[in-house]
C-alpha positions as CSV (number, residue, x, y, z in Angstrom):
1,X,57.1,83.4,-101.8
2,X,55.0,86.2,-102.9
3,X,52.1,87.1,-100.5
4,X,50.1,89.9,-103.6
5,X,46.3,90.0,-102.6
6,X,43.9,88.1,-103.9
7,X,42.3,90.3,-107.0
8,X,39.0,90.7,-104.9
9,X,40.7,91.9,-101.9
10,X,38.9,89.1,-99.8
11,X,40.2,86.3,-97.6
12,X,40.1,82.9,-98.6
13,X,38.7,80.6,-95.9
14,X,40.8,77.3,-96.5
15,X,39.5,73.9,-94.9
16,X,42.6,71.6,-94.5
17,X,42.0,67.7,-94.9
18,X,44.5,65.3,-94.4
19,X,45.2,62.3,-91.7
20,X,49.1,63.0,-91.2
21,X,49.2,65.6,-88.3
22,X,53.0,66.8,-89.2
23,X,51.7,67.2,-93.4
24,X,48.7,69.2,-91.7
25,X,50.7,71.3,-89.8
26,X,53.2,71.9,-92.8
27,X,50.3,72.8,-95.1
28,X,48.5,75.2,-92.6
29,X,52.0,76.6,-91.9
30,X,52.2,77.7,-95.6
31,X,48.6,78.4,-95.9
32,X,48.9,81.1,-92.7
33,X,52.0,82.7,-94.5
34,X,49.9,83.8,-97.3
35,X,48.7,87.4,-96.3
36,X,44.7,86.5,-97.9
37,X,44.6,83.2,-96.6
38,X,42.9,82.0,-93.6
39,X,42.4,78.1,-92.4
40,X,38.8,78.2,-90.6
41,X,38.7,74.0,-90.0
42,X,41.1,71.2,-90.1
43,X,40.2,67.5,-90.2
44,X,41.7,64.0,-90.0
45,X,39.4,62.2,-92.1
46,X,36.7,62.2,-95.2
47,X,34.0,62.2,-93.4
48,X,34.5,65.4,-90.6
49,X,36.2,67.0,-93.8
50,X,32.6,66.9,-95.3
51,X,30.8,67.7,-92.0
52,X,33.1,70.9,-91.2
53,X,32.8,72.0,-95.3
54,X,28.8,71.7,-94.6
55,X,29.1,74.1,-91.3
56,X,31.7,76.5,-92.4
57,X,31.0,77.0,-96.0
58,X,34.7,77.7,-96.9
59,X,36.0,79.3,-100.2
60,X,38.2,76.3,-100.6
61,X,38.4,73.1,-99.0
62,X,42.3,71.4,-99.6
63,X,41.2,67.8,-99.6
64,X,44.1,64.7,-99.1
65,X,43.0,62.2,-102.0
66,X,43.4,59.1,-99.5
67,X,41.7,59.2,-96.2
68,X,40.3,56.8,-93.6
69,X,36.8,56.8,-93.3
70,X,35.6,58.6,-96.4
71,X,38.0,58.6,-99.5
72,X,39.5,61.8,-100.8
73,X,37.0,61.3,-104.1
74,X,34.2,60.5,-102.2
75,X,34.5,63.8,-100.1
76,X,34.8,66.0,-102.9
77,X,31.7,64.7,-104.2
78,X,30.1,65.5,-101.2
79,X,31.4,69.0,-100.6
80,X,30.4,69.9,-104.3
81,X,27.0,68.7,-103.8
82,X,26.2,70.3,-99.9
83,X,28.7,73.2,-100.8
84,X,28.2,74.9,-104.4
85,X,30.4,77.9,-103.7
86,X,33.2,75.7,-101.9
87,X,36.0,74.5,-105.0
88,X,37.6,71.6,-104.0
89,X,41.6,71.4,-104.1
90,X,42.7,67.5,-104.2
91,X,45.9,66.9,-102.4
92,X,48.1,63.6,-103.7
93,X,51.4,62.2,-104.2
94,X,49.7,60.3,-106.9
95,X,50.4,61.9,-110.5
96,X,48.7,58.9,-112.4
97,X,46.0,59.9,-115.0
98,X,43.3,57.7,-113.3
99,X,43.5,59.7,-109.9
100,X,43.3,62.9,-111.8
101,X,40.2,62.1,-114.1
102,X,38.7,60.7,-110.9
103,X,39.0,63.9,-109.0
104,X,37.4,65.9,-111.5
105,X,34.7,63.6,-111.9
106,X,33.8,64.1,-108.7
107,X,34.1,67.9,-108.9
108,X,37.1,69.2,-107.9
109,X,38.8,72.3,-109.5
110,X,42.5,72.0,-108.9
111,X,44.7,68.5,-108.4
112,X,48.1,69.8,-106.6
113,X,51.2,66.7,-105.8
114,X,52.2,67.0,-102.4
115,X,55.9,67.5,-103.7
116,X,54.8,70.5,-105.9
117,X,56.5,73.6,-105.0
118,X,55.5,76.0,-101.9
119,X,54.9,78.7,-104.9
120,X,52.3,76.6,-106.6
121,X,50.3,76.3,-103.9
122,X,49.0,80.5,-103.9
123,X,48.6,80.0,-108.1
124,X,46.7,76.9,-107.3
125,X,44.3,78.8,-104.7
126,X,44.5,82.0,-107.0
127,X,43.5,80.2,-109.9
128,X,40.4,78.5,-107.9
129,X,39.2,81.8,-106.8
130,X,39.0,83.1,-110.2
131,X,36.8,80.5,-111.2
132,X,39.6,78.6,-113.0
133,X,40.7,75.1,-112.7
134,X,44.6,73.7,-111.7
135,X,46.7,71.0,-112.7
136,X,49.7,71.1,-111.0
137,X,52.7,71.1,-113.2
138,X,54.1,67.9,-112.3
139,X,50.5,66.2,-113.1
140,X,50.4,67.8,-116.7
141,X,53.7,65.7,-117.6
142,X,52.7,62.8,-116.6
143,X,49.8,63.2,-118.2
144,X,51.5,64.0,-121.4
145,X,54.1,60.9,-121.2
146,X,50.9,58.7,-120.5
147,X,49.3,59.6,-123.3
148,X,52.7,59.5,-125.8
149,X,52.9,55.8,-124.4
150,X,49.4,55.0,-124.3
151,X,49.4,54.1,-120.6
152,X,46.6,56.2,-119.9
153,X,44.4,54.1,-122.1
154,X,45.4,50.9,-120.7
155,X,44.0,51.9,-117.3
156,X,41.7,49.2,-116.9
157,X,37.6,50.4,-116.1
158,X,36.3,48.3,-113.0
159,X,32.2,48.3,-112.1
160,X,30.9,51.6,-111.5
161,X,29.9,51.1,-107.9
162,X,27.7,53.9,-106.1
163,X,28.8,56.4,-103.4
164,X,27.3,54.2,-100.6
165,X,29.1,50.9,-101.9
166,X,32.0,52.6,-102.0
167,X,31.8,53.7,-99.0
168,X,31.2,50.4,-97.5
169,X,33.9,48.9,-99.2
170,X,36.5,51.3,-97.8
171,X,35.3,51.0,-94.2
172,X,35.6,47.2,-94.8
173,X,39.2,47.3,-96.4
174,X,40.0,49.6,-93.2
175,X,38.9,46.6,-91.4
176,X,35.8,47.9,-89.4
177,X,32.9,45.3,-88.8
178,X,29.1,45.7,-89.9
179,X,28.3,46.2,-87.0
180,X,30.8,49.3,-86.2
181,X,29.6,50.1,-90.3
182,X,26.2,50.2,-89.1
183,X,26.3,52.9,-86.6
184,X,28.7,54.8,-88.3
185,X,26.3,55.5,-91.5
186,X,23.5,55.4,-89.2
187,X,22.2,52.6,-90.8
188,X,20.9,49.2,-89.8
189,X,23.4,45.9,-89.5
190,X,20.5,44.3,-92.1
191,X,21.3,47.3,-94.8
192,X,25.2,46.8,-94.2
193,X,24.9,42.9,-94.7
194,X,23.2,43.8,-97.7
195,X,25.5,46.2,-99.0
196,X,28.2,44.1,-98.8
197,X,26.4,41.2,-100.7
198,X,26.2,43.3,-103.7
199,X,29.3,44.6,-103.5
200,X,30.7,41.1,-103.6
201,X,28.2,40.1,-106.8
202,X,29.1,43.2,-108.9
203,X,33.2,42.4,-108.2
204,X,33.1,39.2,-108.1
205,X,34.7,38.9,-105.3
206,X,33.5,36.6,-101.9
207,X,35.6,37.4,-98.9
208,X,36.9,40.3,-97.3
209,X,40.7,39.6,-98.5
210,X,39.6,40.4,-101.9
211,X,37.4,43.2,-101.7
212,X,40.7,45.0,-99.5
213,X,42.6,43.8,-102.0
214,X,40.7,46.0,-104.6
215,X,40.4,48.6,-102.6
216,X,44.2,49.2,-102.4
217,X,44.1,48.4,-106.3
218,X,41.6,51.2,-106.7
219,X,43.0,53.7,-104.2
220,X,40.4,53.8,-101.8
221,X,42.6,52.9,-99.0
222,X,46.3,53.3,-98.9
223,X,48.5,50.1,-97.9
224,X,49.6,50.2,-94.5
225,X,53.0,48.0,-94.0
């Protein structure tokens, strides 16, 4: 693997995001071997990953697209709101056109597949730090075959939900109570309840069963068994 400087001769801080401890340590491996690359923070979940982007301010934050606690998407949001100069780099084994368009929606610069090649990381981060966006390689076929067989259109649109419903719904899908909801938002139980009522108007949907089940559907949780 090449290990060239970056063109401005700077390092590039990298926060690492993901919840598997051995991917983590494979990524910061490879991150560390690059001679302008740094990792400043490392987190487990969506949530510290937005915290630590907030206090360190890092060039690049490498975030895992599915998370407990806060959502890959969600996160990004976050960072490209609280952090202007950080560019968000998604990390997912998903190549499907929905997880893509969703990323960038949110903000992030570069989408890289966790089976992409150790070289594609540095273009990935090079590319970010001229300003540029990256699609991995692998995601640009599958985006291409989607589109020659029209499965990217039949990706069915489900009610827009805000940030904080989403956010609620994943904590419920990952099984915590309103109560534990509560003090983790810093909100009140009465809020929570009330969250969740809407939530289960705008889908449709009445019990906690269903609303994990869309979850999974929608990719704000991954399935566990």
């Amino acid at each position: 693997m090449s290990t060239s400087a970056n063109p401005s001769s700077a390092r590039i801080r990298v926060l690492l995001a993901d919840d598997h401890a051995l991917v983590r340590a494979g990524l910061r491996a490879l991150l560390v071997s690059l001679a302008d690359v740094e990792v400043i923070a490392e987190a487990s979940n969506g949530r510290d990953a937005a915290r630590l982007a907030r206090e360190h301010q890092p060039e690049v934050a490498m975030i895992d697209i599915t998370m407990p606690e806060l959502n890959g998407i969600d996160c990004a949001r976050r960072i490209v709101q609280d952090c202007p100069a950080t560019r968000v780099l998604m990390l997912s084994v998903h190549a499907d056109e929905i997880y893509v368009r969703e990323s960038m929606q949110a903000g992030a610069a570069g989408y890289l597949l966790k089976d992409s090649a150790p070289g594609e990381l540095e273009l990935a981060l090079h590319a970010l730090m001229r300003g540029e966006h990256y699609i991995a390689s692998g995601v640009a076929r599958h985006l291409v075959a989607d589109f020659v067989h029209g499965a990217a259109a039949a990706v069915p649109a489900g009610p827009e939900l805000t940030p904080r419903q989403r956010e609620v719904l994943q904590l419920v899908a990952e099984g915590h109570g309103t109560r534990d909801i509560a003090g983790r938002l810093n909100l009140s139980v009465k809020t929570i309840e009330t969250h969740r009522a809407q939530l289960m108007e705008r889908l449709g949907i009445h019990d906690v069963a269903g609303l994990t089940r869309y979850a999974l559907k929608i990719g704000l949780v991954r399935d566990q068994r």
